[in-house]
ZAMARGU-4260 file (C-alpha; in steps of 0.2 Angstrom, whole numbers, plus 5000, padded with zeros to 4 digits):
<rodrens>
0) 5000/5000/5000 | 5006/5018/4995 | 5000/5033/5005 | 5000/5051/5001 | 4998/5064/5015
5) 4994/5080/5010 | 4994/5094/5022 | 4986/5110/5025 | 4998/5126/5026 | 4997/5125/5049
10) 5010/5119/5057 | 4998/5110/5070 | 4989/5102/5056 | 5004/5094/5047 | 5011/5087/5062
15) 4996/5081/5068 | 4998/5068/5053 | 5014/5061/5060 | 5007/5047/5071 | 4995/5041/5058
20) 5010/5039/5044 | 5022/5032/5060 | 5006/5019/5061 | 5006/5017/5043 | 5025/5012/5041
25) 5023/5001/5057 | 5011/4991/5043 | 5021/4991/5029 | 5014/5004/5020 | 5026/5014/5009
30) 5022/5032/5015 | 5026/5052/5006 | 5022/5069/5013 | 5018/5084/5004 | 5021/5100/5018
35) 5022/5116/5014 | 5040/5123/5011 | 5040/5132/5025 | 5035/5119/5040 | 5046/5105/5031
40) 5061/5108/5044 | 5048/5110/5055 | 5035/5095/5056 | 5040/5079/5067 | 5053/5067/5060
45) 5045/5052/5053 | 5045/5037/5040 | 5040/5047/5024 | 5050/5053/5012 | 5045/5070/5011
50) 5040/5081/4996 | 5035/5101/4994 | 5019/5108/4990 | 5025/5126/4989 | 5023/5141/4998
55) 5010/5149/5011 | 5001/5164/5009 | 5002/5176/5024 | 4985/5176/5035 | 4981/5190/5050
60) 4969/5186/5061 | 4955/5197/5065 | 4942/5198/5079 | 4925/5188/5079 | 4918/5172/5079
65) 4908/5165/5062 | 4915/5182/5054 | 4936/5176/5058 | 4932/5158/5054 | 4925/5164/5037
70) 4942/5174/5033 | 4950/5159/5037 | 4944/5148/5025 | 4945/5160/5013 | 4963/5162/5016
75) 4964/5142/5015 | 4956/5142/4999 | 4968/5155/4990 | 4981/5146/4998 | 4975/5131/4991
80) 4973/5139/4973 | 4992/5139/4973 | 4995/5122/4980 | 4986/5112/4969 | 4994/5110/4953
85) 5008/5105/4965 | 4996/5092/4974 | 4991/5086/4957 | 5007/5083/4950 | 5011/5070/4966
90) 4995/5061/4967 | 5001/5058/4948 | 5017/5056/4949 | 5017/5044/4963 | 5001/5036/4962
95) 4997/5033/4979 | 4982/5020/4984 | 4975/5035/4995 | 4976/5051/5000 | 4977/5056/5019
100) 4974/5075/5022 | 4970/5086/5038 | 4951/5092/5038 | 4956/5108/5031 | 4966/5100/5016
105) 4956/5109/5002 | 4968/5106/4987 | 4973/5088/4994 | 4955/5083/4994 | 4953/5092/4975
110) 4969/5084/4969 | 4962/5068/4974 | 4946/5068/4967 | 4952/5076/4951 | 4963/5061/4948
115) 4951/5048/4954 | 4961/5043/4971 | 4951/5039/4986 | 4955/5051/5001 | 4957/5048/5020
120) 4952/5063/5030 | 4956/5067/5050 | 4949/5078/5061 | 4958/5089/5075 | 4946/5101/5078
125) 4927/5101/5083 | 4918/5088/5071 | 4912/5096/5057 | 4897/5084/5053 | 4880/5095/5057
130) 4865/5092/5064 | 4850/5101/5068 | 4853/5101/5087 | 4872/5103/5085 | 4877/5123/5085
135) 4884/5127/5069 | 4902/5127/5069 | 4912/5143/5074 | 4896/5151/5081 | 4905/5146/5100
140) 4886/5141/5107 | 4880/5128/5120 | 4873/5112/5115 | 4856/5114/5119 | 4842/5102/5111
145) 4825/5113/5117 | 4813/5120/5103 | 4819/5137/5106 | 4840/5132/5104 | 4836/5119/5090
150) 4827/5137/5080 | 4842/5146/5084 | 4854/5134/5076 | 4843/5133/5061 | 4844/5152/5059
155) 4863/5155/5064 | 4869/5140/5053 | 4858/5147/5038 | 4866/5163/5041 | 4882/5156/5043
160) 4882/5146/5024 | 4870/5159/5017 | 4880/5175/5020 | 4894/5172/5032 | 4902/5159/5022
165) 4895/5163/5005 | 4911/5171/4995 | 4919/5157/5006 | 4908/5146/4998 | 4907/5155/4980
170) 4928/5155/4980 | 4926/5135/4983 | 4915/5132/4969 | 4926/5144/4957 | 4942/5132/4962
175) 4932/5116/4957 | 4926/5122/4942 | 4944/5128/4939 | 4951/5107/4941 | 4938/5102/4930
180) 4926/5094/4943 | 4907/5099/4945 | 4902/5113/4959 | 4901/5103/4973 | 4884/5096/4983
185) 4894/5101/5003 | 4896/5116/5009 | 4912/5123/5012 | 4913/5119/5027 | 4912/5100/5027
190) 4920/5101/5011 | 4934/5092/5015 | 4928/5079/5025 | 4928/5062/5017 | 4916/5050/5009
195) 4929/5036/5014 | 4933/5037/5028 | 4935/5052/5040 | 4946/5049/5057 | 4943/5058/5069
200) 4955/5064/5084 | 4946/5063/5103 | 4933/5054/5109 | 4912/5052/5107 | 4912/5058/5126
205) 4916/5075/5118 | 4905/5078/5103 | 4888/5083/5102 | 4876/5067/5099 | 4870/5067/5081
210) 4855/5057/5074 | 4864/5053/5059 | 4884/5053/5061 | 4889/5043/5043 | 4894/5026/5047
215) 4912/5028/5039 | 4917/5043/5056 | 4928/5034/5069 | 4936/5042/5083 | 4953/5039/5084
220) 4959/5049/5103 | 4972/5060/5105 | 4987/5062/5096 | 5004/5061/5106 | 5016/5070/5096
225) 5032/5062/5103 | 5047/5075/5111 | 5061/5080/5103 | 5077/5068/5103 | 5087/5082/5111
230) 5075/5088/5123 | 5081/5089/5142 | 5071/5094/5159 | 5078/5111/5160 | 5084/5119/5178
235) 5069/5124/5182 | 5061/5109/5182 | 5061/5104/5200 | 5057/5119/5209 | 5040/5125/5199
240) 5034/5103/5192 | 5024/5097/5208 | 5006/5090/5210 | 4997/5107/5208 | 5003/5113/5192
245) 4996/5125/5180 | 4998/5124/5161 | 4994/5137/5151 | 4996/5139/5133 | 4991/5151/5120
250) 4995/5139/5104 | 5003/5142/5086 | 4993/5152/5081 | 4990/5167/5093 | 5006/5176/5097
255) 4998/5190/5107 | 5002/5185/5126 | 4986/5196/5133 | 4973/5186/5127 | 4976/5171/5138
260) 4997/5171/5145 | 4997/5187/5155 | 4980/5186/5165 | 4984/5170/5169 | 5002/5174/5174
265) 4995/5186/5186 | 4981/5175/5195 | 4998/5163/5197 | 5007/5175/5204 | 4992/5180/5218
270) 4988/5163/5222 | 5003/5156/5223 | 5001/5141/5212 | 5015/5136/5202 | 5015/5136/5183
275) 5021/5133/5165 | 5017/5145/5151 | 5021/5140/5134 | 5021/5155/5123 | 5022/5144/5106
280) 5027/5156/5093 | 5026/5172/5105 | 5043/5177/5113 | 5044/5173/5131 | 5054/5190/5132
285) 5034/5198/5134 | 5029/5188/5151 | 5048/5190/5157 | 5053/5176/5151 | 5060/5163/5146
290) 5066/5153/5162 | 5060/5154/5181 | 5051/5173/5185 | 5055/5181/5201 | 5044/5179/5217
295) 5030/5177/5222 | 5026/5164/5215 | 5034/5147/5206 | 5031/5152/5188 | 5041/5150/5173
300) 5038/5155/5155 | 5045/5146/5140 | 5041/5146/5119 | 5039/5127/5121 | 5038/5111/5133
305) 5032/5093/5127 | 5018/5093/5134 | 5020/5073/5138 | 5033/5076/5149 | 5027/5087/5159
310) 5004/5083/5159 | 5008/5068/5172 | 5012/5082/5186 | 4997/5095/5180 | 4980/5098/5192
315) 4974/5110/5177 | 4977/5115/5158 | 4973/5133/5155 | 4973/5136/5134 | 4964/5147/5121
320) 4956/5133/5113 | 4967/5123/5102 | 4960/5104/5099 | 4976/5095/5099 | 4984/5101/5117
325) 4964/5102/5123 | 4963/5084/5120 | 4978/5077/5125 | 4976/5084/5142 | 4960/5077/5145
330) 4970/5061/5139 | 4979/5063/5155 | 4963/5068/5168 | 4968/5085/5166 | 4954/5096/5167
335) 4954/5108/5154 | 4949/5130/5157 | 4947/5136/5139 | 4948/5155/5136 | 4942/5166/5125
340) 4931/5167/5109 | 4944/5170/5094 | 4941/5157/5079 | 4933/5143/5081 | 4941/5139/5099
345) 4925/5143/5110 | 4917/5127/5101 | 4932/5117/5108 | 4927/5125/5126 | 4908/5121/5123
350) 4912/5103/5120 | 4925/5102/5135 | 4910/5109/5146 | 4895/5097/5136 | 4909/5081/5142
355) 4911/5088/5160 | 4929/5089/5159 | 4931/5108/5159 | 4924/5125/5157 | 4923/5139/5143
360) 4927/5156/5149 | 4922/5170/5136 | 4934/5182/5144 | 4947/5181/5158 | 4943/5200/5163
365) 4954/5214/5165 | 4972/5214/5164 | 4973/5221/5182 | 4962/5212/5190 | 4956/5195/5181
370) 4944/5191/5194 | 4934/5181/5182 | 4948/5171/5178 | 4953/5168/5196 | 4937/5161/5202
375) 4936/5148/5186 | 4955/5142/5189 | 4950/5137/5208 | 4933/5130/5202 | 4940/5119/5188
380) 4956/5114/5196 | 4947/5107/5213 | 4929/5103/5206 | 4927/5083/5208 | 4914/5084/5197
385) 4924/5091/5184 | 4938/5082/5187 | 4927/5065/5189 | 4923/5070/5170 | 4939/5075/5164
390) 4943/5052/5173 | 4928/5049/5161 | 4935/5055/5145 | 4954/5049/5151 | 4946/5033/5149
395) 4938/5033/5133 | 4955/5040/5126 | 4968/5027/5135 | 4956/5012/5122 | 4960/5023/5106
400) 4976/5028/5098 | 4977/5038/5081 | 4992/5028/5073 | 4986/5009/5078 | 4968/5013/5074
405) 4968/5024/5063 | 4979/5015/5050 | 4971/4999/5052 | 4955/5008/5046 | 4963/5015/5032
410) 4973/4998/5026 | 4955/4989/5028 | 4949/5004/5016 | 4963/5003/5003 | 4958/4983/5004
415) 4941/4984/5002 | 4940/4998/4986 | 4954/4987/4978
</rodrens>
């Protein structure tokens, strides 16, 4: 069997695929990667001989929920405009059996179709598969199933395709056109989820029931990127890692450190909890950082820690919403604090919330006083109930694993279509 992965310009989403091509390789299969040019030195070593896909377009974020989401995708579309004759040229060139892509994989999905190879999707993000009494995604509501809340969805998801998402959706369309394929029955949205077989990363304890989730969705639990070869516990690691840890992360994407990093760094420093920050691609330099902050307190600040390492020794994950780390904590019984409503990231709190394993916060308060924060730290990080859920979801995690299950599923695919 020959694989293809084809990832989307992130750098979260491309390694995200490692473990399923580790998985892969561990069955024989002969795999290839197509990254960006960028994130090649950058993605997690693995088994696949690596190719580029070209480069990314530049993307600011700007406020708002549906609105943000929508810019987005536009911003993924143009950038899969220039990546798909690229994508095309090695679905030809190495005709793989099937094509594995991230669930915002747009010219992967295309170049697939367009040359008639069946394509594997996974999901590290809230699932994308609708349902009447499941919020539209990016609109960052509960999950609420009376009369009222089920008319609400209706009107907010027609909203959301009809106008938010239309010159998303009209850009998608163009691009089909463009490859030669007819305009698409999906909206934009779900465009790239799979008629295969779609894989997705958690556990059903945190979605949303839906009356009719396609036979062909399996969820796969939580991706465990593996640490770096060279890594070491630095000096700090024994004065600020015991038993009532905070971690707080502000992900890939987000750079600006008074969104989530700064308010929690000072309810840290006023209750005396010890804490890792993990500024991702911020600069430590802007909390005081890197290394061990002065007193009070036991808080250290750093661009990076693998987070495998150091969840064993965490009473509470504090994060604006990013799936991967918000799922791999929970993996560890780690209830999980999600802040803010940027992007898509409030559905990732909703869900946490729905599964009883965590809490959204919409806003952590002033920078001065984040006393909104400060009571939602304490109440997640000592709620039993909360942590009895956060047990709940551990469990259904530790019985999944994305590389075992996930390449089985796709090896039984590529047998059963051949």
């Amino acid at each position: 069997m020959r694989v293809l992965a084809l990832s989307s310009p992130i750098y979260a989403h491309t390694a995200n695929a490692a473990p399923f091509l580790a998985g892969l390789a561990t069955r024989g299969a002969e795999v290839h990667w197509g990254q960006a040019d960028e994130l090649r030195d950058l993605a997690p070593r693995s088994p696949a001989h690596r190719w580029d896909t070209g480069p990314t377009r530049s993307f600011t974020s700007r406020a708002g929920r549906l609105r943000e989401v929508s810019q987005r995708y536009s911003w993924l579309l143009q950038d899969a405009s220039g990546r798909l004759r690229r994508s095309r040229e090695l679905v030809r060139s190495l005709r793989p059996d099937v094509v594995l892509t991230d669930s915002l994989g747009y010219a992967a999905a295309l170049a697939a179709e367009r040359e008639g190879v069946p394509w594997v999707s996974f999901g590290d993000g809230p699932l994308h598969f609708p349902d009447e009494h499941t919020p539209p995604f990016g609109a960052g509501l509960p999950y609420r199933t009376e009369r009222p809340w089920v008319w609400r969805n209706r009107v907010v998801q027609a909203a959301s395709r009809g106008v938010i998402m239309r010159r998303t959706q009209t850009a998608y369309d163009a691009l089909r056109l463009e490859v030669g394929l007819p305009p698409g029955q999906v909206p934009v949205l779900e465009a790239v989820l799979s008629p295969f077989l779609h894989l997705h990363c958690g556990a059903p304890e945190l979605e949303y029931p839906r009356r009719a989730l396609p036979d062909h969705v399996h969820f796969v639990g939580a991706l465990r990127p593996p640490a770096p070869r060279d890594w070491e516990r630095p000096d700090w690691w024994e004065e600020v890692v015991d038993g009532g840890l905070v971690l707080a992360t502000q992900g890939t994407l987000r750079a600006d450190p008074r969104e989530v990093l700064a308010p929690v760094l000072t309810v840290l420093a006023r209750s005396g909890r010890p804490g890792v920050l993990t500024t991702g691609a911020g600069d430590p330099a802007a909390l005081g950082g890197p290394g061990l902050l002065p007193p009070p307190g036991r808080v250290t600040v750093t661009d990076f820690v693998p987070y495998e390492e150091l969840l064993p020794h965490v009473r509470l994950f504090v994060t604006n919403g990013g799936w991967t780390g918000a799922v791999l904590a929970l993996g560890h019984g780690v209830p999980v604090l999600q802040v803010g409503r940027t992007e898509e990231k409030a559905d990732v709190g909703r869900r946490v919330e729905w599964a009883g394993a965590g809490m959204h916060l919409p806003s952590p308060g002033r920078a001065d006083d984040p006393r909104p924060l400060r009571r939602a730290v304490e109440h997640v990080a000592e709620d039993p109930g909360i942590r009895a859920g956060a047990a709940r979801v551990a469990a259904s995690l530790a019985r999944r694993d994305p590389g075992r299950d996930g390449a089985a599923l796709i090896d039984a695919l590529v047998s059963r279509l051949g």
